[in-house]
DSSP file (Angstrom, degrees, kcal/mol; ACC not computed):
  #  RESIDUE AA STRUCTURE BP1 BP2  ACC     N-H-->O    O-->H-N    N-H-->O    O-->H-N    TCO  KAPPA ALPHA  PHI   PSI    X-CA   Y-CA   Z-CA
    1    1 A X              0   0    0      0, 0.0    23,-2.2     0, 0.0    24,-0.1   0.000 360.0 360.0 360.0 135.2  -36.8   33.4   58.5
    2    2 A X  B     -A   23   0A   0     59,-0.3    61,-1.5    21,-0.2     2,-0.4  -0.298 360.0-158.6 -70.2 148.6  -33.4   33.6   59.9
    3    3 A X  E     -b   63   0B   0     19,-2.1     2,-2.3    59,-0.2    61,-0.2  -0.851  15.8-150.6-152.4 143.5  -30.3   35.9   58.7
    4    4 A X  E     +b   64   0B   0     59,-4.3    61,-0.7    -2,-0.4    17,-0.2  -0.345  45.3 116.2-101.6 124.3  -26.8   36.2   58.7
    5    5 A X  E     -C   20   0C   0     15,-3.0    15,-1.0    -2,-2.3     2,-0.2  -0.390  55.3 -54.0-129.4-150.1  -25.5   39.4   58.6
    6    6 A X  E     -C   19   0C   0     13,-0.2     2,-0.3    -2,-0.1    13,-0.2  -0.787  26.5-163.4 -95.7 162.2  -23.6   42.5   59.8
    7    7 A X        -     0   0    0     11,-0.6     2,-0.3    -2,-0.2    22,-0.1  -0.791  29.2-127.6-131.0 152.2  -24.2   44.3   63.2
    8    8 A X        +     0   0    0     -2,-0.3     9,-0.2     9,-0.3     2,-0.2  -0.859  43.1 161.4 -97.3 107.9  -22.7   47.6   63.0
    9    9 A X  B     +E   16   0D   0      7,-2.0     7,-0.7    -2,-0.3     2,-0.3  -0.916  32.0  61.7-103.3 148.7  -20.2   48.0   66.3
   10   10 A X  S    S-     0   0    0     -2,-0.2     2,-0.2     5,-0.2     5,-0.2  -0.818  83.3 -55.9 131.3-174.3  -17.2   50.5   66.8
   11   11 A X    >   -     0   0    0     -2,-0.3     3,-1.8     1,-0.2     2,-0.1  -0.487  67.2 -69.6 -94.6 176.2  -17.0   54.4   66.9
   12   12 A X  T 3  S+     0   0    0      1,-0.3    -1,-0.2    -2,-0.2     3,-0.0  -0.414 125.5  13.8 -57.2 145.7  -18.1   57.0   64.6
   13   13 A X  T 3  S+     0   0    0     -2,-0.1     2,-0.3    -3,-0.1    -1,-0.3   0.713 118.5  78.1  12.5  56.7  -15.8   56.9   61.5
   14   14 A X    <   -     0   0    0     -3,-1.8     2,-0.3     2,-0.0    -3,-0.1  -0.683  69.8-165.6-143.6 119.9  -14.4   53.5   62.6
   15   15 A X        +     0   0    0     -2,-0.3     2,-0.3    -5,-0.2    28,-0.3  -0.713   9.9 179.5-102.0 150.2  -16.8   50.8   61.8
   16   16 A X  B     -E    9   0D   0     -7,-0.7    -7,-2.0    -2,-0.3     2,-0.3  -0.981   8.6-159.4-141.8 144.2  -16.7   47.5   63.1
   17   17 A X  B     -F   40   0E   0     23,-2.4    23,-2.4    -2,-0.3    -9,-0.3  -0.859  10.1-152.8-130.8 127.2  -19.0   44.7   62.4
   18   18 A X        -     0   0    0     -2,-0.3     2,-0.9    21,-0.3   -11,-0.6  -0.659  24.3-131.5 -94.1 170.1  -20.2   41.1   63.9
   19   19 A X  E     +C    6   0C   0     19,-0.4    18,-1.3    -2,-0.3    19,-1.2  -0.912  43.0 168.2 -95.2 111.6  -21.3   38.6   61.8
   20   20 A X  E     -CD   5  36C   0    -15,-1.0   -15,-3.0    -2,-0.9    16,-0.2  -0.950  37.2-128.9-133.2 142.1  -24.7   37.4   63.6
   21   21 A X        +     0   0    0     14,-2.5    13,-0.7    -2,-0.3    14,-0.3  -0.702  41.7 160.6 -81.6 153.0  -27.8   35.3   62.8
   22   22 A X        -     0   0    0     11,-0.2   -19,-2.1    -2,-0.1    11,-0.1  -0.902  51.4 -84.8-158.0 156.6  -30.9   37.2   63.5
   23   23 A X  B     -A    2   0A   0    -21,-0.3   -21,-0.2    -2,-0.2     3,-0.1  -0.441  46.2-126.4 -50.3 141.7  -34.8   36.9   62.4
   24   24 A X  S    S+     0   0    0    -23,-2.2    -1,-0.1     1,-0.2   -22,-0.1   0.585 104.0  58.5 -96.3  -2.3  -34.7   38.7   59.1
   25   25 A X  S    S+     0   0    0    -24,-0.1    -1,-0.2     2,-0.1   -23,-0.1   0.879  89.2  85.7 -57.2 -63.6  -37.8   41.3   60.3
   26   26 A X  S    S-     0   0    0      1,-0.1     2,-0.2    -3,-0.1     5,-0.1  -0.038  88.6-122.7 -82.7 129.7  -35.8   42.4   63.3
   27   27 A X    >   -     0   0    0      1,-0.2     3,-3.0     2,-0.1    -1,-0.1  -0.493  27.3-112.0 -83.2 153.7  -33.3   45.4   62.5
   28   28 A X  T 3  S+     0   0    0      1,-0.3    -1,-0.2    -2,-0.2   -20,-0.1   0.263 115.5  47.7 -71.8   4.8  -29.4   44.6   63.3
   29   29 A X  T 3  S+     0   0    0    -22,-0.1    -1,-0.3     1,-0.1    -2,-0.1   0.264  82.4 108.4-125.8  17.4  -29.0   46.8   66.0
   30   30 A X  S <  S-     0   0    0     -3,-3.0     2,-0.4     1,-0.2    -2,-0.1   0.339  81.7-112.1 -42.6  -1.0  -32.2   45.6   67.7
   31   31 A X  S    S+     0   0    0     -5,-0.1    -1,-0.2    -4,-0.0     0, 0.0  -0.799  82.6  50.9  90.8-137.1  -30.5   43.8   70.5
   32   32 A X        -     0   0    0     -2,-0.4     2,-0.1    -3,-0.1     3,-0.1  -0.022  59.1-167.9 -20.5  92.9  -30.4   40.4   71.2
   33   33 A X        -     0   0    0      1,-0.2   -11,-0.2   -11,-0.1     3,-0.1  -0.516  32.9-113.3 -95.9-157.6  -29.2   38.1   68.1
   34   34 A X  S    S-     0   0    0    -13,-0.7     2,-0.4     1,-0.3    -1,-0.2   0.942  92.1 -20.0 -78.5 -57.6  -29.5   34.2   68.2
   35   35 A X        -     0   0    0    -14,-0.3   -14,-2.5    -3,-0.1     2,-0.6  -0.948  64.5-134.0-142.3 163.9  -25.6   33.5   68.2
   36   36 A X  B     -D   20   0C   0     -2,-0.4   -16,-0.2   -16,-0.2   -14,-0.0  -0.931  23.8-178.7-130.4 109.1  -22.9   35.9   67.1
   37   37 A X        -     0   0    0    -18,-1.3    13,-1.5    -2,-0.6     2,-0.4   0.275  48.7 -22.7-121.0  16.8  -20.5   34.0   64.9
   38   38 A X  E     - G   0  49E   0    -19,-1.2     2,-0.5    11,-0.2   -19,-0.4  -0.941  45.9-119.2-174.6-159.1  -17.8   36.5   64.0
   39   39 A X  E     - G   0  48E   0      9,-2.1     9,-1.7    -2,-0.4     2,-0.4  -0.856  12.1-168.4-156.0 141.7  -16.4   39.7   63.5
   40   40 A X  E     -FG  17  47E   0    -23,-2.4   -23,-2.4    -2,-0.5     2,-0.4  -0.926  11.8-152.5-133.5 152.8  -14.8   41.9   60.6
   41   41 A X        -     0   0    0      5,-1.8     4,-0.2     4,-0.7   -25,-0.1  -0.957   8.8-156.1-145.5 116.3  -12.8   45.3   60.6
   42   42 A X  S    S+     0   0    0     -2,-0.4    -1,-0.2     2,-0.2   -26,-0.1   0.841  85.6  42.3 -50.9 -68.1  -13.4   46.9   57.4
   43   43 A X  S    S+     0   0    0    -28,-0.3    -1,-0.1     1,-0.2   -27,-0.1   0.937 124.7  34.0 -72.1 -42.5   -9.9   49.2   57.7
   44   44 A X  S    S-     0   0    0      1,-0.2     2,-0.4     2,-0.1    -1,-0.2   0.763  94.9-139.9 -97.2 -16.9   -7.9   46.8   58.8
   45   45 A X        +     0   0    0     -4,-0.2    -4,-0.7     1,-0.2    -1,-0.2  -0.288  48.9 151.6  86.3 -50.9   -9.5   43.2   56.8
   46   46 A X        +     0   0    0     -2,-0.4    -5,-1.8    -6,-0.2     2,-0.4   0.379  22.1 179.5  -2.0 123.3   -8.9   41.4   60.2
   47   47 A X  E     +G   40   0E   0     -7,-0.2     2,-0.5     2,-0.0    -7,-0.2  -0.999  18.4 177.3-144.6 121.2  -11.9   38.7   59.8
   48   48 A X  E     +G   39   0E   0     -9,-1.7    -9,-2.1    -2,-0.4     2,-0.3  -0.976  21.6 170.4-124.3 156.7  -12.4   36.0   62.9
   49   49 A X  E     -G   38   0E   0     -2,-0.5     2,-0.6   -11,-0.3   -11,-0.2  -0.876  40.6-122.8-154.3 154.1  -15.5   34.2   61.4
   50   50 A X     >  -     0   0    0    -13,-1.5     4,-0.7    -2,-0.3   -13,-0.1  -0.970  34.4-174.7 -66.8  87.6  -17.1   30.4   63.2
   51   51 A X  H  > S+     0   0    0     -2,-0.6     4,-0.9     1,-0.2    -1,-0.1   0.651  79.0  50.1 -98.5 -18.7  -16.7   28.3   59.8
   52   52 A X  H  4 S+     0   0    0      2,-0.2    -1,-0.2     3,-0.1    25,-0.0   0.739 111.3  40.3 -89.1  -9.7  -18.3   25.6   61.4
   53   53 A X  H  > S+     0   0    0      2,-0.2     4,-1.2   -16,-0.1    -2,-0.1   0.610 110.1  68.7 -88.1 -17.0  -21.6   27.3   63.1
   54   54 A X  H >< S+     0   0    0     -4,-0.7     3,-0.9     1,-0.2    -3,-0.2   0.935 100.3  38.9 -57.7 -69.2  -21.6   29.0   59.9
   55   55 A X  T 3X S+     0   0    0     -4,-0.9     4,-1.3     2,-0.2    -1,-0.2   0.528 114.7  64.6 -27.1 -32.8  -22.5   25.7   57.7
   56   56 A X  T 34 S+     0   0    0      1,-0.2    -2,-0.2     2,-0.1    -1,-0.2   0.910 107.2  32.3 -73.1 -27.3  -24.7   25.0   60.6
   57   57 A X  T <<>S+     0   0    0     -4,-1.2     5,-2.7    -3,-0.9    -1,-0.2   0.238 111.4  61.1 -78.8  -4.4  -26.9   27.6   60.3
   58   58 A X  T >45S+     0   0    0      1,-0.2     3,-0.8     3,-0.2    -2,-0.1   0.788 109.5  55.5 -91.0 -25.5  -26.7   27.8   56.4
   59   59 A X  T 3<5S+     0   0    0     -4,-1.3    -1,-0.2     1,-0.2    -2,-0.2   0.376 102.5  48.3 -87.5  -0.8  -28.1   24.1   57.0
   60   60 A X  T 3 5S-     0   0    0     -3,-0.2    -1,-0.2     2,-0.0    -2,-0.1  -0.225 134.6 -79.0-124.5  45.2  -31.1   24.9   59.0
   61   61 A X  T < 5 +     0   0    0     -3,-0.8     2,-0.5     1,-0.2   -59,-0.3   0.571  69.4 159.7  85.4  17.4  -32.2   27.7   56.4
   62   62 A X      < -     0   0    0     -5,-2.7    -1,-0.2   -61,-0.1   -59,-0.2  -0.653  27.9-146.4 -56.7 121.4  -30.2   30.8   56.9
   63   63 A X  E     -b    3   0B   0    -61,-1.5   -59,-4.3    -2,-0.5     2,-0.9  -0.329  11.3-136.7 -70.2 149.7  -30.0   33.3   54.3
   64   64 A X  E     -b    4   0B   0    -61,-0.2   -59,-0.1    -2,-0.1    -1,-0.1  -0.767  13.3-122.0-101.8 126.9  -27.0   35.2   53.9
   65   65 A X     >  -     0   0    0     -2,-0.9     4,-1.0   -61,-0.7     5,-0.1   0.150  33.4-111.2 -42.0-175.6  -26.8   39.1   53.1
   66   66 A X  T  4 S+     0   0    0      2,-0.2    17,-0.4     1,-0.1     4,-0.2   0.812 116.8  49.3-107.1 -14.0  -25.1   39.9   50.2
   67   67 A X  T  4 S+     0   0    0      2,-0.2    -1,-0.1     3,-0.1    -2,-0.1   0.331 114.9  42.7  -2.5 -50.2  -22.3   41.4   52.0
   68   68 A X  T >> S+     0   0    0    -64,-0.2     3,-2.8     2,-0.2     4,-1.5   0.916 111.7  54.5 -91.4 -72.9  -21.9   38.5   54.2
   69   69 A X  H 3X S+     0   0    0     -4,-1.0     4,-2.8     1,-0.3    -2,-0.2   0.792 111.1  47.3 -37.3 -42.2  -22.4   36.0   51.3
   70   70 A X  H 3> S+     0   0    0     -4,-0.2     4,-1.6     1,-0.2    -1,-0.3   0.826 112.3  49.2 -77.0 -24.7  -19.4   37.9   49.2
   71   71 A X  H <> S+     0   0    0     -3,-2.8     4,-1.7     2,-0.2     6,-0.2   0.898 110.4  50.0 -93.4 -42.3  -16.9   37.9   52.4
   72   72 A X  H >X>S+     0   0    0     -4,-1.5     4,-2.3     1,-0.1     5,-0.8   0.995 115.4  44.6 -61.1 -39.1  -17.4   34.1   53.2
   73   73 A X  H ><5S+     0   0    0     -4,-2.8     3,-2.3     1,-0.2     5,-0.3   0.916 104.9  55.8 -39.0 -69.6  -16.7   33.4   49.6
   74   74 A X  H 3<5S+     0   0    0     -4,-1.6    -1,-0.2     1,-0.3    -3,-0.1   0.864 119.3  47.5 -29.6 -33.9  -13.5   35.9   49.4
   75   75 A X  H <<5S-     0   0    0     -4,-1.7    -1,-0.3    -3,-0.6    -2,-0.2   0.665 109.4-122.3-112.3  -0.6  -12.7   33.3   52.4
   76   76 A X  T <<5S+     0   0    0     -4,-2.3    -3,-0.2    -3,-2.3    -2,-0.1   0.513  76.1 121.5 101.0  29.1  -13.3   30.2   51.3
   77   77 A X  S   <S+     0   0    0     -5,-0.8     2,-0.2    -6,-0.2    -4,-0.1   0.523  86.4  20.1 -85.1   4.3  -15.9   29.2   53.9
   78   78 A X  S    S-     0   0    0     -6,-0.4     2,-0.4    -5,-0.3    -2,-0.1  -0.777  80.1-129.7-146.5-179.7  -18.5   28.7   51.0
   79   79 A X        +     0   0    0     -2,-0.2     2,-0.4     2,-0.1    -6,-0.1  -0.922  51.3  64.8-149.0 132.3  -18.2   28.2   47.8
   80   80 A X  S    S-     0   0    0     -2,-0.4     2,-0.1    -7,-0.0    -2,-0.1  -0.867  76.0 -38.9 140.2-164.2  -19.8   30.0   44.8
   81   81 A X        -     0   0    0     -2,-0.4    -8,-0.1     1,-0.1    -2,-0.1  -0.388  64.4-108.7 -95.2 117.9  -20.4   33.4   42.6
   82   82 A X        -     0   0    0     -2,-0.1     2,-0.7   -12,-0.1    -1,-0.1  -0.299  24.9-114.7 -74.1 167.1  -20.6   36.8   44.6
   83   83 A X        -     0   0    0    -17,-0.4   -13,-0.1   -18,-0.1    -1,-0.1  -0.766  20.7-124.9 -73.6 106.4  -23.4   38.5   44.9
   84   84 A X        +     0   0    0     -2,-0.7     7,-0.0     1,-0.2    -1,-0.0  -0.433  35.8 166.0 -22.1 109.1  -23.8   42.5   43.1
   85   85 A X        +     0   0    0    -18,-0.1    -1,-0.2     2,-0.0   -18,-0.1   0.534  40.8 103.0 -95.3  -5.9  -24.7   44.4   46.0
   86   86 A X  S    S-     0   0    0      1,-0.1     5,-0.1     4,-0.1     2,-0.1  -0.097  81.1-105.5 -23.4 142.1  -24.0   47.7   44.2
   87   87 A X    >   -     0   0    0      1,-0.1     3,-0.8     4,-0.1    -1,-0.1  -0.249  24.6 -94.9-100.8-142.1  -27.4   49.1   43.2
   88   88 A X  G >  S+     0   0    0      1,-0.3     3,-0.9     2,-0.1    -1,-0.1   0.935 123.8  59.5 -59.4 -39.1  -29.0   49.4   40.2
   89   89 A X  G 3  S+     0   0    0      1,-0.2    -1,-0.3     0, 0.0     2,-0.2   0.742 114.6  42.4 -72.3 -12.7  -28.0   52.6   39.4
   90   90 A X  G <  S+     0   0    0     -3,-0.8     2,-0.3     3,-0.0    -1,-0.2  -0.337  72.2 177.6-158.5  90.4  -24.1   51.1   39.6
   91   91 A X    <   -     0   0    0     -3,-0.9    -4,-0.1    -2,-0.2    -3,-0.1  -0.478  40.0 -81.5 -35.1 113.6  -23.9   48.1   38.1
   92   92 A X        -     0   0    0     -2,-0.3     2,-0.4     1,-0.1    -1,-0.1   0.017  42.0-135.9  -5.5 116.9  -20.3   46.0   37.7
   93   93 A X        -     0   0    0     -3,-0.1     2,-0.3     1,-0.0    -1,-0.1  -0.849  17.4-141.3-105.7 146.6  -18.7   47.2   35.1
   94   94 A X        -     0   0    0     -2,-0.4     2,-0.7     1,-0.1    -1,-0.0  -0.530  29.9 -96.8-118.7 136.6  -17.4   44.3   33.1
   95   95 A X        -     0   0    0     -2,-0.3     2,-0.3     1,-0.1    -1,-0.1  -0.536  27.3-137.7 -95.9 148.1  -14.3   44.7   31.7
   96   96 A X        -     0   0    0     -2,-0.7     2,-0.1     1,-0.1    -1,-0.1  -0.547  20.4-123.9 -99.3 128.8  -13.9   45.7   28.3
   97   97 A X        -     0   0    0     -2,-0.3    -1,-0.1     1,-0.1     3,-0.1  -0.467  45.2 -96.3 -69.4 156.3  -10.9   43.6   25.8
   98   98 A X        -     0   0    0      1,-0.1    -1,-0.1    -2,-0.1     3,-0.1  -0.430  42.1 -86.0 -61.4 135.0   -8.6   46.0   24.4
   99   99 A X        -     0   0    0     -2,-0.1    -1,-0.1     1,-0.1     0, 0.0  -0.153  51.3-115.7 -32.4 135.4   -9.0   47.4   20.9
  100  100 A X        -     0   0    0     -3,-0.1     2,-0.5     2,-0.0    -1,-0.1  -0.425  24.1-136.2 -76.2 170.4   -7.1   44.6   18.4
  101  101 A X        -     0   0    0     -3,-0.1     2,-1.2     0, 0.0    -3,-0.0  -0.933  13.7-140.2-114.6 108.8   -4.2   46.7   16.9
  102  102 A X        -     0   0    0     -2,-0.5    -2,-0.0     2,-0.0     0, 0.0  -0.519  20.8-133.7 -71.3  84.0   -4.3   45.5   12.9
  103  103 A X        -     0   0    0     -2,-1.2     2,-0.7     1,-0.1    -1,-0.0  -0.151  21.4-126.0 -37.6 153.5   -0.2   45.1   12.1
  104  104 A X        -     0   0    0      2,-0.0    -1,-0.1     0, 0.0    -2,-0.0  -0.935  15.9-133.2-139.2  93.6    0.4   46.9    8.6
  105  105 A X        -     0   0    0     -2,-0.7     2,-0.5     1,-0.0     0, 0.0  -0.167  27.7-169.3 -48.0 138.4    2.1   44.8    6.0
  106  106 A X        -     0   0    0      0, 0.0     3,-0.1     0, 0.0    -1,-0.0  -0.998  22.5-106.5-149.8 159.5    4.9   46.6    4.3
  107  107 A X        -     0   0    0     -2,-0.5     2,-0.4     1,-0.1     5,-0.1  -0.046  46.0 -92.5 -66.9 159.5    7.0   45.9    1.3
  108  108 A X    >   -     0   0    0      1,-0.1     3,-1.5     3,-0.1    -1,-0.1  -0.773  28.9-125.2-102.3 141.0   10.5   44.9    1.7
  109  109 A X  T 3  S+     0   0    0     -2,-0.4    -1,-0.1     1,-0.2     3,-0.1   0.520 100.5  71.3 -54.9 -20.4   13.0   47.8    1.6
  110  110 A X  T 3  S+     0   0    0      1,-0.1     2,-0.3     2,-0.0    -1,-0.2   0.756  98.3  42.2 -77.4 -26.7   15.0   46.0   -1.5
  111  111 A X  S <  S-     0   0    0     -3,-1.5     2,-0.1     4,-0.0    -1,-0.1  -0.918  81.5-122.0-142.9 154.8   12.5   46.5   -4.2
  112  112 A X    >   -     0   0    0     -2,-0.3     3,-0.8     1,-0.1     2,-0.2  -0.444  30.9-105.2-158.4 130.2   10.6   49.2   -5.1
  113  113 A X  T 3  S+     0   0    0      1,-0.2    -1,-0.1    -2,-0.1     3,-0.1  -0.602 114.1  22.6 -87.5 156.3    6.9   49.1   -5.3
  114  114 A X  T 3  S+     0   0    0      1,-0.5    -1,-0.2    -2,-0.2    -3,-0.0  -0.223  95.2 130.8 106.5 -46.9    6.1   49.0   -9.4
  115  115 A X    <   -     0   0    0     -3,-0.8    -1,-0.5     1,-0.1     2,-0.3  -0.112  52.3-149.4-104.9 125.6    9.7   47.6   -9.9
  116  116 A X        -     0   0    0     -3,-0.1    -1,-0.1    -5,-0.0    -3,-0.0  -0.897  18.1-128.6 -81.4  73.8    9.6   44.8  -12.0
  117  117 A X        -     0   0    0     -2,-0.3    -6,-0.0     1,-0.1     0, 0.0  -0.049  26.3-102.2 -81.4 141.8   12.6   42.3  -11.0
  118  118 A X        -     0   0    0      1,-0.1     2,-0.3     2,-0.1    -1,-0.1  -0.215  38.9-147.2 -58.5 139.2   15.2   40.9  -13.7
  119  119 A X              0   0    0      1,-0.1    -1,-0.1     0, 0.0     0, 0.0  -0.771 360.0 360.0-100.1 150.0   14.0   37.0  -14.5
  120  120 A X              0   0    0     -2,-0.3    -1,-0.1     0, 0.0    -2,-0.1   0.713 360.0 360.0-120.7 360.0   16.7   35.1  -15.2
């Protein structure tokens, strides 16, 4: 089965990555992939991506990483919900509404609570 993922290129504490199909057995720095259809820089966001070879391969069964999947989305070469790739142990934390605040009726300042007012 085919996959698109990252290969890891750059120096030590500078990452770079291309975006490459590869058989999903073969680990990413393994050599050879089938076609190499982008690139990403992490520090800088700088993204060149193939948005049409992209769809070609997503149309003759490539899977996408979850990684991959979340960055075409963010870039609007695909369309649909990212993926969690956090693991288990740290979920998406979901954001929480704010406590309601209850407003606190209060008597008008003119009469006096108890105070009976003159009928006329």
């Amino acid at each position: 089965m085919l996959t698109i993922r990252f290969q890891r290129t750059g120096r030590k504490n500078n990452p770079a990555f291309r975006i490459v199909v590869l058989e999903k057995q073969r680990s990413p720095k393994a050599g050879n992939p089938l076609q190499v259809l982008g690139s990403y820089n992490p520090k800088t966001k700088h993204t060149v991506i193939d948005a049409e070879r992209v769809k070609h391969w997503i149309s003759k069964g490539a899977q996408l990483s979850g990684t991959v999947n979340n960055l075409f989305i963010t870039n609007k070469i695909i369309e649909g919900k990212k993926v969690n790739v956090l693991g288990k142990k740290t979920p998406i934390k979901k954001d929480e509404p704010a406590p309601e605040v209850k407003a606190e009726v209060v008597a008008p300042a003119d009469t006096a609570v108890g105070e009976e007012t003159p009928a006329s």
